[in-house]
N, C-alpha and C positions, 0 to 999 in steps of 0.2 A: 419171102419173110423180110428179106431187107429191104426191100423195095417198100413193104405195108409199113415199116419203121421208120423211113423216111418221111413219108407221106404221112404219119401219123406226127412225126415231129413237125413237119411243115405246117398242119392245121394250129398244132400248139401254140405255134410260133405266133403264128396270125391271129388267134383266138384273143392271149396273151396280148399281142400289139391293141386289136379294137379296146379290148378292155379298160387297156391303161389309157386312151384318148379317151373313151366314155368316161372315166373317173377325171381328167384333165379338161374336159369342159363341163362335167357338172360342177367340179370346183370353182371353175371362174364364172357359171352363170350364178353360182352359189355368191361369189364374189361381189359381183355386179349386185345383185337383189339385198346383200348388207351393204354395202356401199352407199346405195341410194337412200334405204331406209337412216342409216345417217346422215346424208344430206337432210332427208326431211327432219328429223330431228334437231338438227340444226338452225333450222328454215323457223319450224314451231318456236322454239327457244328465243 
């Protein structure tokens, strides 16, 4: 039992981690892609 609780918190942990980097680079390629679209904007102007 304690053993499955541990190991079940272990996967959380990790679950938890990927997710927060999946949200921390969609932000900055989200970042990048308005970024640029203001350059071009700029660029036009």
């Amino acid at each position: 039992m304690y053993k499955n609780l541990k190991t079940e918190n272990f996967f959380y942990t990790v679950f938890s981690k990927i997710s927060f980097i999946t949200e921390e680079i969609m932000v900055f390629f989200y970042g990048i892609k308005s970024f640029q679209r203001e350059k071009v904007k700029k660029i036009r102007n």
